[in-house]
TIDO-538583 format. One record per atom (N, C-alpha, C): residue number from 1; x, y, z. Coordinates in nm, 3 decimals, always signed. Each point is the difference from the previous one (the first is absolute). Last residue first. Layout:
// residues N
+-----+---------+---------+---------+
!   n !      px !      py !      pz !
+-----+---------+---------+---------+
! NUM !       X !       Y !       Z !
...
+-----+---------+---------+---------+
// end
This chain:
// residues 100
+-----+---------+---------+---------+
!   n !      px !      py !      pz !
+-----+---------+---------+---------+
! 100 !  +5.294 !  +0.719 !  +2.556 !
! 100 !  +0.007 !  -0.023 !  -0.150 !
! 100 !  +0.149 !  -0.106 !  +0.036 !
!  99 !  -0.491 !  +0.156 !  +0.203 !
!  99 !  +0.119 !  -0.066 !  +0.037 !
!  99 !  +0.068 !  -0.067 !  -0.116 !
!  98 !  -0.406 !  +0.392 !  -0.002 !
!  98 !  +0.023 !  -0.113 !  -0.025 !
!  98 !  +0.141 !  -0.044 !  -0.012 !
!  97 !  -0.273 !  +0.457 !  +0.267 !
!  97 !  +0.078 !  -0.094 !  -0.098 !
!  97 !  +0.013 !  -0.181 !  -0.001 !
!  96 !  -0.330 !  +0.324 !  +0.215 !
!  96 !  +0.028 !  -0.098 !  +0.023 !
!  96 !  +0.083 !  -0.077 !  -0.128 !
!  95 !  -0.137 !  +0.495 !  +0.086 !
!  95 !  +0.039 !  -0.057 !  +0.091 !
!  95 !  -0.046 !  -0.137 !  +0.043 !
!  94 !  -0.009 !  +0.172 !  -0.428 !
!  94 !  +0.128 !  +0.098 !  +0.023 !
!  94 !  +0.019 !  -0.031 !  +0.140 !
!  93 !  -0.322 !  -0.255 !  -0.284 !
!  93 !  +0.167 !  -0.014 !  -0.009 !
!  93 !  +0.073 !  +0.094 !  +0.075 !
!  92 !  -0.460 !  +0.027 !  +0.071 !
!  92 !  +0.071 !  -0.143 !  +0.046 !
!  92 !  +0.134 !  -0.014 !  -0.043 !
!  91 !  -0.222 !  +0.388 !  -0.174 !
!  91 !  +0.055 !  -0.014 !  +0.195 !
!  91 !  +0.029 !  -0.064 !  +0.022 !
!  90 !  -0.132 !  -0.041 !  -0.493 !
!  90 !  +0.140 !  +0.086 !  +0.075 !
!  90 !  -0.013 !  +0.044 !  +0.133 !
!  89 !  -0.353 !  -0.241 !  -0.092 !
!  89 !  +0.113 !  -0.138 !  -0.080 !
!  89 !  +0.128 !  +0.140 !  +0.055 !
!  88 !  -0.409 !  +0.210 !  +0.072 !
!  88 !  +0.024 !  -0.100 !  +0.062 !
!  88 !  +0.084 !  -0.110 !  +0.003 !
!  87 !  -0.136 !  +0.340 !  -0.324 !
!  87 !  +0.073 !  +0.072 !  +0.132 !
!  87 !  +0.018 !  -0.108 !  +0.109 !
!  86 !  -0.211 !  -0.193 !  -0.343 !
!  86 !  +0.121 !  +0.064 !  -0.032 !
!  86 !  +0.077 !  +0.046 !  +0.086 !
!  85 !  -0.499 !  -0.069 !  +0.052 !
!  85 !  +0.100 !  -0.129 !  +0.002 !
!  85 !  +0.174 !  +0.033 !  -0.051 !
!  84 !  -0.293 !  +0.348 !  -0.051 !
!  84 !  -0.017 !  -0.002 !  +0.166 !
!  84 !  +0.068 !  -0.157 !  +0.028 !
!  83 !  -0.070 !  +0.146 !  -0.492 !
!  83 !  +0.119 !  +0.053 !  +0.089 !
!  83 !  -0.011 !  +0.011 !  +0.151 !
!  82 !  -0.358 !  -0.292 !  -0.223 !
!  82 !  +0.178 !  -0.048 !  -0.056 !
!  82 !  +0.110 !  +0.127 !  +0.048 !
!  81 !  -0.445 !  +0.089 !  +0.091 !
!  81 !  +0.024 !  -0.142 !  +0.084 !
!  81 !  +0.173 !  +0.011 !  -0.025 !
!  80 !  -0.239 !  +0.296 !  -0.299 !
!  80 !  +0.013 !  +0.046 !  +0.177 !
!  80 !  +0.111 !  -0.135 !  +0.103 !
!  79 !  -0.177 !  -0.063 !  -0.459 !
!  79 !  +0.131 !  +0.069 !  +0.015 !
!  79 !  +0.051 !  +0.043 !  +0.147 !
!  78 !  -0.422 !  -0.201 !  -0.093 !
!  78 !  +0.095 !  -0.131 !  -0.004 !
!  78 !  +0.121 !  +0.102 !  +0.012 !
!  77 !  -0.375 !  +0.283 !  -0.008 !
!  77 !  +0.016 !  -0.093 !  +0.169 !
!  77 !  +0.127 !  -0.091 !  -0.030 !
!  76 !  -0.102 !  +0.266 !  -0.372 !
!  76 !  +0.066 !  +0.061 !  +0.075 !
!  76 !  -0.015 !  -0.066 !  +0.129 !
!  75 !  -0.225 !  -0.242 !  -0.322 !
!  75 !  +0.152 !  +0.043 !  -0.046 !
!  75 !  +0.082 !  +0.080 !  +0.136 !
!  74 !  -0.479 !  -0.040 !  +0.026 !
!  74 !  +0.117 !  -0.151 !  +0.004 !
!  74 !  +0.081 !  +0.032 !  +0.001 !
!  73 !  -0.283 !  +0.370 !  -0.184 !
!  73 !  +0.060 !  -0.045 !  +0.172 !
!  73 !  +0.056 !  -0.105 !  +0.086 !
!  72 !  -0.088 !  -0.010 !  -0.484 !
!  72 !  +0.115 !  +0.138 !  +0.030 !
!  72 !  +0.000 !  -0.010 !  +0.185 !
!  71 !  -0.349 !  -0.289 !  -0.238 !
!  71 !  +0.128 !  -0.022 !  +0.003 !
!  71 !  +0.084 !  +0.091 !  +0.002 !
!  70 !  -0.466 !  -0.001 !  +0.230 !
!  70 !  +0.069 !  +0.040 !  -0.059 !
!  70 !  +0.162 !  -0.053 !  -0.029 !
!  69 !  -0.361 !  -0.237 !  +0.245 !
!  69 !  -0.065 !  +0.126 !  -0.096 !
!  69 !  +0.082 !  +0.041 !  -0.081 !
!  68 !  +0.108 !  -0.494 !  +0.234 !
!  68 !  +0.008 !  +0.148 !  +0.032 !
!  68 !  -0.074 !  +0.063 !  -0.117 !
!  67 !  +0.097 !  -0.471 !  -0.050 !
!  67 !  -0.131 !  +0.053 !  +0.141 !
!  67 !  -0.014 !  +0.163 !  +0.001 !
!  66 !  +0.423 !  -0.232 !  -0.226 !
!  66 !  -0.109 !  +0.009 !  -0.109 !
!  66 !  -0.154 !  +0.039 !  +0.095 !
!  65 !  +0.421 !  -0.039 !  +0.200 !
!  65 !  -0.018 !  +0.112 !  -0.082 !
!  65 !  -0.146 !  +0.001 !  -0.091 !
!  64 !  +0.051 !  -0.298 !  +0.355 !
!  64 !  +0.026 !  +0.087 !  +0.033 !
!  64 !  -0.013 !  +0.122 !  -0.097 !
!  63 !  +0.152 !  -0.436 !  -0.134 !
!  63 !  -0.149 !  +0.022 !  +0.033 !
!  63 !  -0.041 !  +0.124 !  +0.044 !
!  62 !  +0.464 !  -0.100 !  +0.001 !
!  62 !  -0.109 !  +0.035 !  -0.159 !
!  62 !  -0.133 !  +0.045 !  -0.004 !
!  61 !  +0.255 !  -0.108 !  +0.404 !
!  61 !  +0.017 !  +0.141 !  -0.086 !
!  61 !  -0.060 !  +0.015 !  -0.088 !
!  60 !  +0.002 !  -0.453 !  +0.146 !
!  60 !  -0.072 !  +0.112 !  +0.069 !
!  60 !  +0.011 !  +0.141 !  -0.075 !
!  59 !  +0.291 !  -0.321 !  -0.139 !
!  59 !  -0.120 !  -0.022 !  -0.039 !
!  59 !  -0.084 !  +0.080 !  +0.055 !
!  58 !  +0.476 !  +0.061 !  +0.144 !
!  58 !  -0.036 !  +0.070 !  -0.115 !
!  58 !  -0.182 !  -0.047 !  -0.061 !
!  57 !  +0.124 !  -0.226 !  +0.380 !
!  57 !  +0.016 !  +0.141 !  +0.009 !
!  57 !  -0.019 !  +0.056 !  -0.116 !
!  56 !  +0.098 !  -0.409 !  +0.036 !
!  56 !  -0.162 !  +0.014 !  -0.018 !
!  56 !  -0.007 !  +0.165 !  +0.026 !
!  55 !  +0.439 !  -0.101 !  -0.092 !
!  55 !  -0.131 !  -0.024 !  -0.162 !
!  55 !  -0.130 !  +0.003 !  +0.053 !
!  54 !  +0.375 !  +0.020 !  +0.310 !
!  54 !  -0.014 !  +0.106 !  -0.109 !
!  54 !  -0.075 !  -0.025 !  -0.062 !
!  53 !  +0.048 !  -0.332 !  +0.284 !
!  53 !  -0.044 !  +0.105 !  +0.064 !
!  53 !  -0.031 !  +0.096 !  -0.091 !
!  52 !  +0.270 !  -0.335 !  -0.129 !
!  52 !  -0.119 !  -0.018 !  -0.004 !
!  52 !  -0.095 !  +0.141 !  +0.071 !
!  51 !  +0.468 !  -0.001 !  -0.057 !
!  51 !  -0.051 !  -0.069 !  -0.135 !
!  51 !  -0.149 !  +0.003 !  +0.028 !
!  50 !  +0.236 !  +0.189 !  +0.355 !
!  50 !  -0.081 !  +0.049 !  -0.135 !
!  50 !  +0.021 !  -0.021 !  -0.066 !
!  49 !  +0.192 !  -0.234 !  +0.333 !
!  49 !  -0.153 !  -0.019 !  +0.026 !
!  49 !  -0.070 !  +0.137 !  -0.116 !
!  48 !  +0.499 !  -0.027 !  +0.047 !
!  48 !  -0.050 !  -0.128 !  -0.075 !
!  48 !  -0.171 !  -0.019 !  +0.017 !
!  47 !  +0.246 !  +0.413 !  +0.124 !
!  47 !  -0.052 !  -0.013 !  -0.122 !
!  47 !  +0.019 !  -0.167 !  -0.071 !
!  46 !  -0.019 !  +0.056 !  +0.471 !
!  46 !  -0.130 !  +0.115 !  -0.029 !
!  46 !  +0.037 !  -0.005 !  -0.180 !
!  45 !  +0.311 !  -0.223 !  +0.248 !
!  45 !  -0.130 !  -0.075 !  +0.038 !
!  45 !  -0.108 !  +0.088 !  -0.036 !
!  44 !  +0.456 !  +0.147 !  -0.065 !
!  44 !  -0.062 !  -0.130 !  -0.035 !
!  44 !  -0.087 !  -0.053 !  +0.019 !
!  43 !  +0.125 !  +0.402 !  +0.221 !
!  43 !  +0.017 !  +0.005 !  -0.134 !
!  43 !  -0.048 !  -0.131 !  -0.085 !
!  42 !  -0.157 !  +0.154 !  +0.505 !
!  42 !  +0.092 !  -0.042 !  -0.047 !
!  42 !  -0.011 !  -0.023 !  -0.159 !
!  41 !  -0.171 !  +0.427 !  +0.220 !
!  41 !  -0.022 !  -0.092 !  +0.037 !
!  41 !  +0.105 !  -0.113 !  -0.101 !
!  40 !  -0.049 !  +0.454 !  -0.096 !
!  40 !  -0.001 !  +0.019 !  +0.120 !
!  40 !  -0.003 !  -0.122 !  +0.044 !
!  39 !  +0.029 !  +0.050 !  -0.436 !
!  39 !  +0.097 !  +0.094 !  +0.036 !
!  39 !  +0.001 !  -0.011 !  +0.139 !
!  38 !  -0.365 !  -0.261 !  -0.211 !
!  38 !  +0.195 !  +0.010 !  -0.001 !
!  38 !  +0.072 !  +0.053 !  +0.057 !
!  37 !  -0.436 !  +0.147 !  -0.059 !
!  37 !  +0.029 !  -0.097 !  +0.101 !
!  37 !  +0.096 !  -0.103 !  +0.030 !
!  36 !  -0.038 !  +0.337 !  -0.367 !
!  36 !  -0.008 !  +0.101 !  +0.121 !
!  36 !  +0.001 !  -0.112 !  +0.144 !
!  35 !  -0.042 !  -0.170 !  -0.447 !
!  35 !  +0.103 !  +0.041 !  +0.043 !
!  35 !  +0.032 !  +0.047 !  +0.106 !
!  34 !  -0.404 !  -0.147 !  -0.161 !
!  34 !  +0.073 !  -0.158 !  +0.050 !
!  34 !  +0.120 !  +0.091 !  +0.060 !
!  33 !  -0.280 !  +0.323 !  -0.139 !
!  33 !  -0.045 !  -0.038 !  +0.113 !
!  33 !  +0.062 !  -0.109 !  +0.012 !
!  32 !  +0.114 !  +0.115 !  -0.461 !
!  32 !  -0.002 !  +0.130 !  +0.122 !
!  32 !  -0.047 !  -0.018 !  +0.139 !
!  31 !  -0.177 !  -0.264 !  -0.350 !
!  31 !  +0.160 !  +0.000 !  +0.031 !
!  31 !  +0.060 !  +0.046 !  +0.112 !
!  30 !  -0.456 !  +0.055 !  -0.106 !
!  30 !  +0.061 !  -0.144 !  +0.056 !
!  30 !  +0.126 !  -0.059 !  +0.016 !
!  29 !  -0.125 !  +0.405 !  -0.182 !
!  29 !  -0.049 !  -0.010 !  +0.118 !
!  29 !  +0.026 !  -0.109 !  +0.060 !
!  28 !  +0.068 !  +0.079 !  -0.472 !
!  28 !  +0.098 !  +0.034 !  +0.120 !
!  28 !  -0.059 !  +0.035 !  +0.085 !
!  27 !  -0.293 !  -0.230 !  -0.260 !
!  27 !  +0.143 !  -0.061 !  +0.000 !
!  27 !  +0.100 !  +0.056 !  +0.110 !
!  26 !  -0.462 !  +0.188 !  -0.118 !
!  26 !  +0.004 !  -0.121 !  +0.145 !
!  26 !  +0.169 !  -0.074 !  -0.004 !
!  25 !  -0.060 !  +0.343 !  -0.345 !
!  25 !  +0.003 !  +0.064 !  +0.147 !
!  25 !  -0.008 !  -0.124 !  +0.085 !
!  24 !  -0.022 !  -0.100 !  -0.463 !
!  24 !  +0.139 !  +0.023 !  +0.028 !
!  24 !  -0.016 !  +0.041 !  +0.159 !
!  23 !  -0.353 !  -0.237 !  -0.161 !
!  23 !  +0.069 !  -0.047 !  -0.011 !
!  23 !  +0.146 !  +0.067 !  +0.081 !
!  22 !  -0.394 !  +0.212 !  +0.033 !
!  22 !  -0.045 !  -0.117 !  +0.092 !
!  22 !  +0.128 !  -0.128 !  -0.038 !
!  21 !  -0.041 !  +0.501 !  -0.204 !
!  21 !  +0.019 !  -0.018 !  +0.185 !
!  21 !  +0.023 !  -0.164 !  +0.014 !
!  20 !  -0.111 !  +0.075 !  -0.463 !
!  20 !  +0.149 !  -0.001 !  +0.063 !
!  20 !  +0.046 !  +0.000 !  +0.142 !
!  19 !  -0.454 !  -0.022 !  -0.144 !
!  19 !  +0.060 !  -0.150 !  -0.036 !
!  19 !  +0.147 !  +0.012 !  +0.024 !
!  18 !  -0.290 !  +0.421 !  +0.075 !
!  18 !  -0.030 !  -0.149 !  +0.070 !
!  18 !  +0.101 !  -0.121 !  +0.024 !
!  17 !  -0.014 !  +0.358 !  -0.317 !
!  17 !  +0.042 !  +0.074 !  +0.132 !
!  17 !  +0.041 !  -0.118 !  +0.114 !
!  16 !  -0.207 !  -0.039 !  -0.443 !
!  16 !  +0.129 !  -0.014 !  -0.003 !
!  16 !  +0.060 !  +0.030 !  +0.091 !
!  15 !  -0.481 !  +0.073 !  +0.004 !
!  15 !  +0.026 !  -0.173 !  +0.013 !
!  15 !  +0.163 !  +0.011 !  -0.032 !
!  14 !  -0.149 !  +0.424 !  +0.049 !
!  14 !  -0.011 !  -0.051 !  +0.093 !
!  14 !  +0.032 !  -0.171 !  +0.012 !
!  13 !  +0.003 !  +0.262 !  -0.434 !
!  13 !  +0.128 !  +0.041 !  +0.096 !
!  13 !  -0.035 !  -0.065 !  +0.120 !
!  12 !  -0.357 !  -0.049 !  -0.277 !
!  12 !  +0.133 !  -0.080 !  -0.050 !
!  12 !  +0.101 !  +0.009 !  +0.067 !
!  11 !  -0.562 !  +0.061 !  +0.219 !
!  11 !  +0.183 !  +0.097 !  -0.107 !
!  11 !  +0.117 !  -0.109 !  -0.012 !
!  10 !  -0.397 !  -0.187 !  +0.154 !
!  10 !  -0.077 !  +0.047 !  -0.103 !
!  10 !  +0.186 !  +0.068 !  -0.032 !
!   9 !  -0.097 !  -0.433 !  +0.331 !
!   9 !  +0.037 !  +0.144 !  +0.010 !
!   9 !  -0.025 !  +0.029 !  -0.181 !
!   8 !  -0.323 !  -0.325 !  +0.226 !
!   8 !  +0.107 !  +0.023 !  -0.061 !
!   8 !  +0.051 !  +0.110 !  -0.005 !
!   7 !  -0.418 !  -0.132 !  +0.141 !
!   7 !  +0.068 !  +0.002 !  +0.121 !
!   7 !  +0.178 !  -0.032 !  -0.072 !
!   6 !  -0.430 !  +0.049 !  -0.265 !
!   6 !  -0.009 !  +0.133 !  +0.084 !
!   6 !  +0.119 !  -0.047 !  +0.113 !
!   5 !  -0.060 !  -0.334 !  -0.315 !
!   5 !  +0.073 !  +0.139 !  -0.066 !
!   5 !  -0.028 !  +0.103 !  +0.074 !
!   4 !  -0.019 !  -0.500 !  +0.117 !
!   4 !  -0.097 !  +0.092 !  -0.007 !
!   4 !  +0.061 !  +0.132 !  +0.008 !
!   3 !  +0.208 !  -0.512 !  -0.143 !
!   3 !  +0.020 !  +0.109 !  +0.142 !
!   3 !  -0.104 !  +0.078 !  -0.095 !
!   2 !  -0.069 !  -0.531 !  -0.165 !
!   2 !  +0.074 !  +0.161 !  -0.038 !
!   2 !  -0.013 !  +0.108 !  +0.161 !
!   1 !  -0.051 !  -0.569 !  -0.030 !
!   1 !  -0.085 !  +0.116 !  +0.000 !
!   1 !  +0.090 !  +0.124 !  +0.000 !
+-----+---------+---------+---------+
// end
């Protein structure tokens, strides 16, 4: 049974808004958050558990994007995330260098 065209996004820019948040933005978010818990917690065991962890993570996100009203305001929540996860990977490195 076909989706009911009143609950389809109608602007072209919004469904491209969408589909990139939910691929490229849930990506580095999910990145960006395995890292940031790296940086602070033990190295190996956080990016061997985001093999998996990461993907349902990134699956959510998706979903996520595609639920939301607006794909531009996705966008700027996933960016938000990814430099508040950022600033977080460079504190962990700067005060919990890695034993070289």
């Amino acid at each position: 049974m076909p989706a009911n065209p009143k609950y389809l996004t109608q602007s072209k820019w919004q469904r491209f808004a969408k589909i990139t948040a939910a691929i490229l933005g849930g990506y580095f978010v999910s990145v960006t958050f395995h890292l940031a818990l790296a940086s602070w917690f033990n190295r190996a065991n956080i990016l061997m558990t985001m093999a998996f962890t990461g993907f349902i993570l990134w699956v959510a996100l998706m979903v996520v994007a595609f639920l939301a009203k607006s794909g531009w305001k996705i966008w700027g929540i996933y960016i938000l995330l990814s430099l508040v996860f950022s600033l977080f990977i460079y504190l962990g490195q700067t005060y919990n260098p890695m034993p070289q």
